[in-house]
C-alpha positions as CSV (number, residue, x, y, z in Angstrom):
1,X,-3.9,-20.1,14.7
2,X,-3.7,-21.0,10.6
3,X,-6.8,-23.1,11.1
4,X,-9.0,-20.8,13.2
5,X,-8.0,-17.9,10.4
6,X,-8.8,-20.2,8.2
7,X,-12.8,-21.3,9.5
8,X,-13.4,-17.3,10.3
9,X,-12.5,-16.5,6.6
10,X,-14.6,-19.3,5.8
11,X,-17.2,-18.0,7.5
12,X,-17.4,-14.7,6.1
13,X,-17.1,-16.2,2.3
14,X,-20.2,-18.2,3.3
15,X,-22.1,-15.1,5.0
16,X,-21.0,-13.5,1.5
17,X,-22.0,-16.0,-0.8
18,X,-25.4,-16.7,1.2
19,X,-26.4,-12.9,0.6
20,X,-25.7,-12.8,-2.8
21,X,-28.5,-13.7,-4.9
22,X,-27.7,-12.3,-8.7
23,X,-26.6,-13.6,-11.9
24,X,-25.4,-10.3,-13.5
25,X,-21.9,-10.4,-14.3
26,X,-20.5,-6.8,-14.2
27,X,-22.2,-7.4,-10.2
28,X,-20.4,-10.7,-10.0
29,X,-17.1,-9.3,-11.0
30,X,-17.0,-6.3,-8.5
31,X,-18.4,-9.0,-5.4
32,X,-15.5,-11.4,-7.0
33,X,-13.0,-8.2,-6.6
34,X,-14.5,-7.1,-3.1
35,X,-14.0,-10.3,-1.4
36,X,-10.4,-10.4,-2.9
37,X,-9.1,-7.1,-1.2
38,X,-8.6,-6.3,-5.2
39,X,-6.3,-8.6,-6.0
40,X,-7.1,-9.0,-9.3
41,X,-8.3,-6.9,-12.1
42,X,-11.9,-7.1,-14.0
43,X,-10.7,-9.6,-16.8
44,X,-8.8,-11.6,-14.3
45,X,-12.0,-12.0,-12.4
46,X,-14.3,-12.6,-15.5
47,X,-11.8,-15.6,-16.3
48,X,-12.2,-17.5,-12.9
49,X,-16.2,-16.7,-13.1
50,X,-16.8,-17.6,-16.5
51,X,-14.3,-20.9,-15.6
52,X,-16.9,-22.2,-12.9
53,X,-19.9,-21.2,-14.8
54,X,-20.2,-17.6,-13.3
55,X,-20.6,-18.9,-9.7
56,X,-19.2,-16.8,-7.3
57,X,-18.5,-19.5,-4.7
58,X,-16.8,-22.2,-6.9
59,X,-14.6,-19.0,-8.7
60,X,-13.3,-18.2,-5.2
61,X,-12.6,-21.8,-4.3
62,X,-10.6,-22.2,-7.5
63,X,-8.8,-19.0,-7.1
64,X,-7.1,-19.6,-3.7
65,X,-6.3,-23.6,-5.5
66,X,-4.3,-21.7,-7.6
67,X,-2.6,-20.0,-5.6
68,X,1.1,-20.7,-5.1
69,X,2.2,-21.7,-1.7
70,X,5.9,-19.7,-2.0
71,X,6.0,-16.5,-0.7
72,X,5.7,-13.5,-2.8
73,X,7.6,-10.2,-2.8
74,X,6.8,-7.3,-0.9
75,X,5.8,-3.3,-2.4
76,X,4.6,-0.3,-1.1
77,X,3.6,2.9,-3.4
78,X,5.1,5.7,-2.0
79,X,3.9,8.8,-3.6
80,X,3.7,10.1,-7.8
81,X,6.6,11.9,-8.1
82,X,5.4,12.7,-11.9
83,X,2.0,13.6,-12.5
84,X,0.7,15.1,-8.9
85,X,-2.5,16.7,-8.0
86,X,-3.7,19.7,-10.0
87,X,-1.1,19.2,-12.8
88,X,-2.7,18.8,-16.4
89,X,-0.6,17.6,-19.9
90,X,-1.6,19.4,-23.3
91,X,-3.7,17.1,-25.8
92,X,-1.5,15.1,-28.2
93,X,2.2,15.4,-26.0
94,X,4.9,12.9,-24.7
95,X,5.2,13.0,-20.9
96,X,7.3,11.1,-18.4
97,X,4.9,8.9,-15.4
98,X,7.0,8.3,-12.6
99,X,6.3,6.7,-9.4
100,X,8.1,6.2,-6.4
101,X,8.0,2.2,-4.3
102,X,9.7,0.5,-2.1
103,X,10.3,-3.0,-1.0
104,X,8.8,-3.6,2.4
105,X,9.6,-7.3,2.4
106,X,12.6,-8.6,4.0
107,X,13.8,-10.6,0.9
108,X,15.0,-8.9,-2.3
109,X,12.7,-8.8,-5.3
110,X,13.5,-11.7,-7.8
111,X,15.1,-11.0,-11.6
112,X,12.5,-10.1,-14.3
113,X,9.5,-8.2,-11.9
114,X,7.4,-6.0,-14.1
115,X,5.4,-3.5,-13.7
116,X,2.2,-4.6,-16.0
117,X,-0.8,-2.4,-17.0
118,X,-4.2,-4.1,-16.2
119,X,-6.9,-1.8,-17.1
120,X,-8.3,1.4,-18.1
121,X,-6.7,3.7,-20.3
122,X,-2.8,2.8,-21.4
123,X,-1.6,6.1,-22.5
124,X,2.0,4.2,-23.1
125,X,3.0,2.0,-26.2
126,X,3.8,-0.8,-23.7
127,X,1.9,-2.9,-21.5
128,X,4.6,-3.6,-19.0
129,X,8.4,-2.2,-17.7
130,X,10.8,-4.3,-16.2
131,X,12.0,-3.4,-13.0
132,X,15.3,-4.3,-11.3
133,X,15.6,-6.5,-8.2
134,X,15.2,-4.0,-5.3
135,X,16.8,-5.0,-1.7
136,X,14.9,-5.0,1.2
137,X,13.5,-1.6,2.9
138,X,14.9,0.1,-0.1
139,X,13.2,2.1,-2.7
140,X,13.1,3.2,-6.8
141,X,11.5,5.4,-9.3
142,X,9.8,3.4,-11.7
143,X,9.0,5.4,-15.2
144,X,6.9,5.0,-17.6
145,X,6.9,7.3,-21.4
146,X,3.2,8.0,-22.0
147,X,1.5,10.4,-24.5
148,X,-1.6,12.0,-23.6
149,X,-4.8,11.5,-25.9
150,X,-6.2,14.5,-28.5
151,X,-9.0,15.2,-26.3
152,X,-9.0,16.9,-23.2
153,X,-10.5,14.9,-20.2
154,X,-9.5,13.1,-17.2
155,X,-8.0,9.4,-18.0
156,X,-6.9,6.8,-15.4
157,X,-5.3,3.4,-15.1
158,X,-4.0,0.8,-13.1
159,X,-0.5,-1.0,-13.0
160,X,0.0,-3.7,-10.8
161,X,4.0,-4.9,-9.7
162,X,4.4,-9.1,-11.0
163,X,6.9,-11.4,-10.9
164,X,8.6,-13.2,-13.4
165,X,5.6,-16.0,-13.7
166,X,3.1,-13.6,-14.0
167,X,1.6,-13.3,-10.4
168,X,0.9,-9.6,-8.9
169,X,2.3,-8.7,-5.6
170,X,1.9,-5.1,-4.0
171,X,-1.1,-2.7,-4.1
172,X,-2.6,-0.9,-7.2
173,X,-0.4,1.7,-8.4
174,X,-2.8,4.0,-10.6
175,X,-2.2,6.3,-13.6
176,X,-4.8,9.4,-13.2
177,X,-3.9,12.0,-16.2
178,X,-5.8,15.5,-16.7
179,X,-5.2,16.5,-20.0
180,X,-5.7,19.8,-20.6
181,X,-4.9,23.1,-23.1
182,X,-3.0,25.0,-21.8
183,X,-1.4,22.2,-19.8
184,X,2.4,23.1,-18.9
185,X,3.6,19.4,-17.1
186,X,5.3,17.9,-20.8
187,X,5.6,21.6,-22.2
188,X,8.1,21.8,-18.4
189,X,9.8,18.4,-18.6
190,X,10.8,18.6,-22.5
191,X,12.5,22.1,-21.5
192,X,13.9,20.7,-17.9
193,X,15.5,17.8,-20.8
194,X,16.4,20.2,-23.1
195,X,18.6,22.4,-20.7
196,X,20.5,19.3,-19.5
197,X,21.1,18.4,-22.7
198,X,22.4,22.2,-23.3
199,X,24.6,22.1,-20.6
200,X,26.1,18.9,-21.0
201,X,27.1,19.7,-24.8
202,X,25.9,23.3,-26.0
203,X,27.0,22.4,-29.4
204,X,25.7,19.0,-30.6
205,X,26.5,17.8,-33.7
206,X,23.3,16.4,-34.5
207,X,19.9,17.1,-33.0
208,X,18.6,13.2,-32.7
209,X,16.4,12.6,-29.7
210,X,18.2,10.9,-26.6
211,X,17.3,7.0,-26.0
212,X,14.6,6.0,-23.3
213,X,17.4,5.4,-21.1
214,X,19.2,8.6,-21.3
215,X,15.9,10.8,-20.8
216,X,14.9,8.3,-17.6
217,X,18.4,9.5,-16.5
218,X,17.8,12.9,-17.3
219,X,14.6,13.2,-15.5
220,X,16.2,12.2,-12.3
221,X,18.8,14.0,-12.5
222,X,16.6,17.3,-13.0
């Protein structure tokens, strides 16, 4: 069964490949990324294609050679629970991205998965969150602080799930911001924060900003 997958995908590389009859490179990386299913981002690509000389055939060969043979973890993207359709943030404000995944594997995920920007626009100050090891057929809000740019417009991005080593599992999970004036979404979370934080101690004795962790908490809890 293996084998005869194996000769038909084959087979469909080489009907690919035979079809293909350009050298320009921004062509060559969206072919590369086609026949991948997406696995990997437009640098990612670049690097195998430039590695074999920018042919298509000998990038794909070495891809799948590098390919480990272990089993990788399983994720599914849910829904944006932060962030939906029709919701815009104000130019130049500090919002909370959250996303909702599960693990539809049968194997827990492995200590020190990360959730890793890979292209576009990175509205946060880091390039990657750790995640905790999720059991199988379970599910968690991953959340990400961001801060939209000064000038209104519509900016996207994609985050892709890895393990430890650095290899992606899962689909795409994409970052699509609208910001806007007269935008309410991180005008409504910063008050949904602030009442918690009134009702959990109306009289503070100092006004300092909670940690990352605290707000994350807050936010679910709202």
């Amino acid at each position: 069964m293996s084998m005869d997958v194996d000769n038909e995908l084959e087979g469909i590389l080489l009907q690919q490949f035979s079809s293909l009859g350009t050298t320009d490179k921004e062509v060559l990386i969206a072919k590369f990324q086609e026949l991948l299913g997406d696995q990997l981002n437009p640098p990612e690509c670049a690097f195998y294609l430039d590695m074999n000389n920018w042919n298509l055939q000998a990038a794909i060969c070495s891809y799948y050679d590098y390919q480990p043979s272990e089993r990788l973890p399983k994720l599914t993207f849910l829904k944006d629970v932060t962030i939906g359709e029709g919701e815009a943030v104000p130019p130049n404000t500090t919002f909370t991205k959250t996303w909702k995944l599960g693990n539809s594997g049968e194997e827990v995920w492995p200590p020190g998965c990360q959730l890793k920007f890979c292209s576009g626009d990175n509205l946060a100050s880091t390039d990657r969150v750790l995640v905790d090891a999720l059991p199988p057929h379970s599910t968690a809000e991953i959340s990400v602080v961001m801060r939209s740019p000064a000038e209104d417009g519509t900016y996207q991005a994609q985050w892709r799930m890895c393990t430890a080593t650095g290899l992606f599992f899962g689909e795409t999970i994409w970052v699509i911001v609208r910001v806007a004036e007269g935008g309410l979404l991180g005008v409504t979370q910063q008050l949904s924060r602030f009442g918690s934080d009134f009702v959990q101690n109306p009289y503070p004795e100092s006004s300092a900003n909670c940690t990352s962790e605290d707000c994350d908490t807050i936010e679910e809890m709202s």
